[in-house]
Every structure is written in C-alpha cells, then in structure tokens.
N, C-alpha and C positions, 0 to 999 in steps of 0.2 A: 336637522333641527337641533339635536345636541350639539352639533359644531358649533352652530350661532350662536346658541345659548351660552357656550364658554365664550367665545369672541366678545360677547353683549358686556361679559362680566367683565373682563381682560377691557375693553374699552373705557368701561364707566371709571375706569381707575388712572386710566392715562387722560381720559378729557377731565377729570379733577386735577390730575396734575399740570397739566396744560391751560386750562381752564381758556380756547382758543378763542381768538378773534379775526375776523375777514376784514380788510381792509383793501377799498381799490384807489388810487390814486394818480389822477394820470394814466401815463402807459405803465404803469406798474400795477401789481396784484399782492396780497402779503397775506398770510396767515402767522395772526404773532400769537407769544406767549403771554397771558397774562395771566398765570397761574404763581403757584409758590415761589418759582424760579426763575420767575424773573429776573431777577437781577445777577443772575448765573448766566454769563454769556455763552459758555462752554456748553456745562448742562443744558439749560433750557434752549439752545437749538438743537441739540442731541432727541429733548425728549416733542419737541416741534416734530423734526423729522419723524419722528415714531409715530406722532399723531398721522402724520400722513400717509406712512404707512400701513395707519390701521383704516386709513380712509379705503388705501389697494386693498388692504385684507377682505373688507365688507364687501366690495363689488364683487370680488376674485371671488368668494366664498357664495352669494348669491349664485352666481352663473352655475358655479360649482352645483347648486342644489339644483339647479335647472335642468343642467346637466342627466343628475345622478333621476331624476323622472324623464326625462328621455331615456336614457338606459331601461329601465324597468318596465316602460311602456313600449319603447321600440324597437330596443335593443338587447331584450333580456339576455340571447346568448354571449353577448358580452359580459353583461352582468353578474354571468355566472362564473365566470372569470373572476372576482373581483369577491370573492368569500373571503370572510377572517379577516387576517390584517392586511392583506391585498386591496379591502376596500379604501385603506391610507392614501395606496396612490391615487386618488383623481384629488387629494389636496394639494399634492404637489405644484399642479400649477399657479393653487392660491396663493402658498407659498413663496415662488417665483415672485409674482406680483408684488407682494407686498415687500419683496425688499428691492425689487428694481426701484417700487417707487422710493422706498426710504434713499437710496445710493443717489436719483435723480435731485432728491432735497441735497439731500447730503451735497452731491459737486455742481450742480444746475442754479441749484435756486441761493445760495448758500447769499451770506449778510457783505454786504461789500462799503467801501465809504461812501461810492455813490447811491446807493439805496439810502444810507443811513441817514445820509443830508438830504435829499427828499423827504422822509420819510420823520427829521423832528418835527415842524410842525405839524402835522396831521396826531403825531403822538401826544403832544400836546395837549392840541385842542380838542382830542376825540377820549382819549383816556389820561390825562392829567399826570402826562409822565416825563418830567422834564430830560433824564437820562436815557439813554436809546437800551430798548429792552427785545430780546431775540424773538427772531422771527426769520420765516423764510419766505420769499416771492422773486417773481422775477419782472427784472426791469425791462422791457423789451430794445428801447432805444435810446441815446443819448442826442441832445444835441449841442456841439461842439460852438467854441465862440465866434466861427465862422458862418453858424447856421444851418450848417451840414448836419444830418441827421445819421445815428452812427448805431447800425443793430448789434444789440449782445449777442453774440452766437449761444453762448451757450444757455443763457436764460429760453431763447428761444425755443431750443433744440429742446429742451426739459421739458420746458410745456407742451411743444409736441409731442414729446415721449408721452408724457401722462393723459394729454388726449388720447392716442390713442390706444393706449393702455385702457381707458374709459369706454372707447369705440371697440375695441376686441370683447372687452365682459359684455356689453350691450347687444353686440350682435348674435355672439352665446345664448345669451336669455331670448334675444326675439327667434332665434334658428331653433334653439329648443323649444319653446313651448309651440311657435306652428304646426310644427312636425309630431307633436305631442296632442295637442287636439285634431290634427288631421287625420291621428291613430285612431282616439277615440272615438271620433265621429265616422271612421271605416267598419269599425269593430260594433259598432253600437244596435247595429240589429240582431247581431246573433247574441246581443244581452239580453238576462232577464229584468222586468222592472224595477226590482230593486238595485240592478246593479247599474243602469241606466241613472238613477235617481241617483246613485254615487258620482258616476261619472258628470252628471250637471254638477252637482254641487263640487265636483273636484274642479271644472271647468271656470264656474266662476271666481272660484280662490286662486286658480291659476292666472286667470285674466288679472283681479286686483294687484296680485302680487307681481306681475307684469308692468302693470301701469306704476302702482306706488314709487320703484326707485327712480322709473323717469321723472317722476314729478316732482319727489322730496332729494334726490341726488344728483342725476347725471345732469337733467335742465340748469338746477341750480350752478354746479361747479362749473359745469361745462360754458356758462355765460363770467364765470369769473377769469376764466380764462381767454375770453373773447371780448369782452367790453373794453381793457385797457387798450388793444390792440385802435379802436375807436374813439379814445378818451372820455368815457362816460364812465361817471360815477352814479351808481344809482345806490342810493346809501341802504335802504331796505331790502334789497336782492344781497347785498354782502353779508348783512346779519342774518337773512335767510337761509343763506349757504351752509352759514355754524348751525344754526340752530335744526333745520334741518336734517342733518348732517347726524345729530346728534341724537335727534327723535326717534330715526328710522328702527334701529334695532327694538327700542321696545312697540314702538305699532306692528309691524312686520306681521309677528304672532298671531297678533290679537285675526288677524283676516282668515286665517284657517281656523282659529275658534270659535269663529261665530258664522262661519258660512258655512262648514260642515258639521250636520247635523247632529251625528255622534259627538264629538266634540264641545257642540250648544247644550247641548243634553244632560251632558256630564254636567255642567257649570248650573244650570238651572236647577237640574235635579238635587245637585247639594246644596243649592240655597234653599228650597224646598224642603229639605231634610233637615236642614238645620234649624228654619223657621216649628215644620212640625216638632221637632224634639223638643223646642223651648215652651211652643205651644202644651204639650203633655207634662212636661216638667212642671209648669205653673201650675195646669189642670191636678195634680197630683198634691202640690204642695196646699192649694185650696182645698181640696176634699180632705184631705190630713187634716187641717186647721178645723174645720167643720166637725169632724170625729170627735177632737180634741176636746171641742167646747161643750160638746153636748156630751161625754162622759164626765164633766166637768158640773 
C-alpha cells in the first residue's frame, strides 16, 4: 500500500503534465499530449511515453500486491525469505514492466508522417489544434494507391507487446487471489470467530479489488487496442479509457477502508471524536458565558 501510495503521487504529477487524451481513428489508436508541452515535440513524446509507462507501472505494481498476499497466505516460507530490503525484490518485475512498456512507445508506437496526416483532422476538429501536437499510437495498416492493404510490423508487434504485457499482470492477479481464497477457505475451520469474521471481510476487499482494475483498466485499454483493428470508433469508451485510467489509484484505497472493519472504525470513530469534541467545546463555552452573566 505504500508502494501505491508513492506511485499515486509520482502519477498525479505526470498526468498534469501530460494532461492525456485517447483518441481512436480508424485503424489507428493515439494517446496524445495535451498538456503544458505540447507544442515540444521532442519533450512532450518523451513525457507521453512516461505516461505509458506509468500506465505498466500501476498494473505491474497491482499484481505485485497480489502477489505479495499470496506469499503471506500461502507461501509464507517464502516470505520469510524476503525480510529487510529483500522485500525490494518482488518490485523488480514492476519495474521491468514499466519500461518495456515505455521502450514499446518509445520505438513501436512512435509519431511518423503517416500517422500525423491521418491524424490532422481529427486534431482539429476534436481539440482545436491546427499544429500536430505529440502523441504516441499505432497505425495498424496502410492502404497503398493500389488498394492493397500494407501492415505496420512494428505498430503491430507493440501492441502485442502491451497486450500481453496487460494479459501477464491480469493472470497474476486472478492465479493469486484464487489460490488465496482457496487457502483461506481450507484454513477457515480451524479459525476462531473473530478471525473468521477477518477472513470474510478480507475476502470481499480481495474480490472488489479484483474486479475494479478489470472494469476501470484492462476492459477499458484492452478494447483501445482492439476496436481500431475493426474500424470503430466508439468516442465514449476512448475518454473512458483516460479517465478511468486516471481514477483508479485514488478509488483503489477507499475498498479496503471501508470493507474492513477496523479500518471503517478508525474513519467513523474520528469523525465521531471530532463531532463530540466540538459538541463539549460549545457546551463549555455556553456555561462559561452563563457564569459570566450572572456574576455580572
């Protein structure tokens, strides 16, 4: 959770400066710049690319948590392996991830002139940008003045990469949590009822936070990836993507705070505390005023 937490923070500072946009067109897909730097070609694909990489980072780091409760729950003699600053290595593969995919923008998806004349109008008429401003996506096909239809290998190949770049964390997260509720539901008679009652509510914060990134990330991206290939533009699934995209790290938290009970407790109890303190403070400052008057 402190990983994310820094990552959360580290992000909100690169989609300001990015400040991105989806955009599908045809057989082509784009996440552009429409941040400070725009109009820095060099820069602003640089700081594109980073965006995307922090897209790998958040799944890579996800799985990674998944992970890291699978260890504790079913592999603890592993885990015991993994004391101090040993526990660093299981981010190593987040890691990994995040700059395969930055390297995949970087030489994959990268700004060409064919993209770029596709890609004025739609700039145009969608963000009122008469100059071509950076962005990375990939074109899948061209077709020639023959009519012949002519695939980009390498736009391809990248978006393969990052599929299944996307399909490797996703399988992580469903391999660990099954095996992780199949522990605790092995384990769960020789619990006592309190620790049973944990074990539910850890169950369903596991389940949500299961579901959440398929429904706020991999569906999402995973069809921007896929729909150009079909020629549909579905203009509302592309802004969904960003924004989505962009949501997850601060929802994420909130599903462990409010489904596990210690947790809800804590947040209630200090609103509660705080409600009473204010309530005493007035009670106090009204009797005072009463003393006041009637020595008066």
């Amino acid at each position: 959770m402190a990983a994310f937490s820094i990552y959360a923070l580290v992000y909100n500072y690169v989609d300001i400066i990015t400040m991105p946009l989806v955009l599908i067109e045809k057989q082509m897909y784009a996440v552009v710049n429409h941040g400070v730097l725009r109009y820095s070609d060099s820069v602003g694909f640089v700081f594109t690319c980073i965006f995307g990489s922090s897209f790998g980072l958040c799944i890579s780091l996800l799985s990674t948590q998944f992970f890291y409760r699978y260890l504790a729950v079913c592999r603890p003699n592993i885990l015991n392996h993994l004391e101090g600053r040993r526990i660093l290595l299981i981010f190593v593969p987040a890691a990994c991830v995040s700059i395969i995919w930055f390297l995949m923008c970087w030489f994959g998806l990268s700004m060409t002139d064919e993209k770029i004349e596709i890609l004025k109008k739609p700039f145009l008429d969608n963000f009122a940008e008469e100059s071509i401003i950076p962005f990375v996506g990939a074109l899948y096909w061209t077709v020639d003045s023959n009519g012949v239809r002519r695939w980009n290998t390498s736009d391809c190949l990248a978006s393969v990469g990052l599929a299944l770049l996307m399909f490797l964390c996703s399988s992580t997260i469903v391999f660990c949590a099954v095996n992780t509720y199949k522990k605790m539901h092995e384990t769960g008679n020789s619990m006592s009822e309190r620790t049973k009652e944990l074990n539910k509510q850890l169950f369903i914060t596991l389940s949500l936070q299961t579901l959440l990134p398929f429904t706020l990330m991999y569906c999402p991206v995973g069809c921007l990836f896929l729909l150009p290939f079909f020629e549909v533009n579905i203009r509302f699934l592309a802004n969904f993507a960003a924004a989505s995209t962009a949501i997850y790290p601060a929802v994420e938290p909130l599903i462990a705070m409010f489904c596990i009970k210690t947790f809800r407790r804590a947040l209630i109890c200090h609103r509660k505390m705080f409600k009473t303190t204010n309530t005493i403070a007035s009670t106090a400052n009204s009797q005072s005023g009463k003393v006041r008057s009637n020595a008066v």
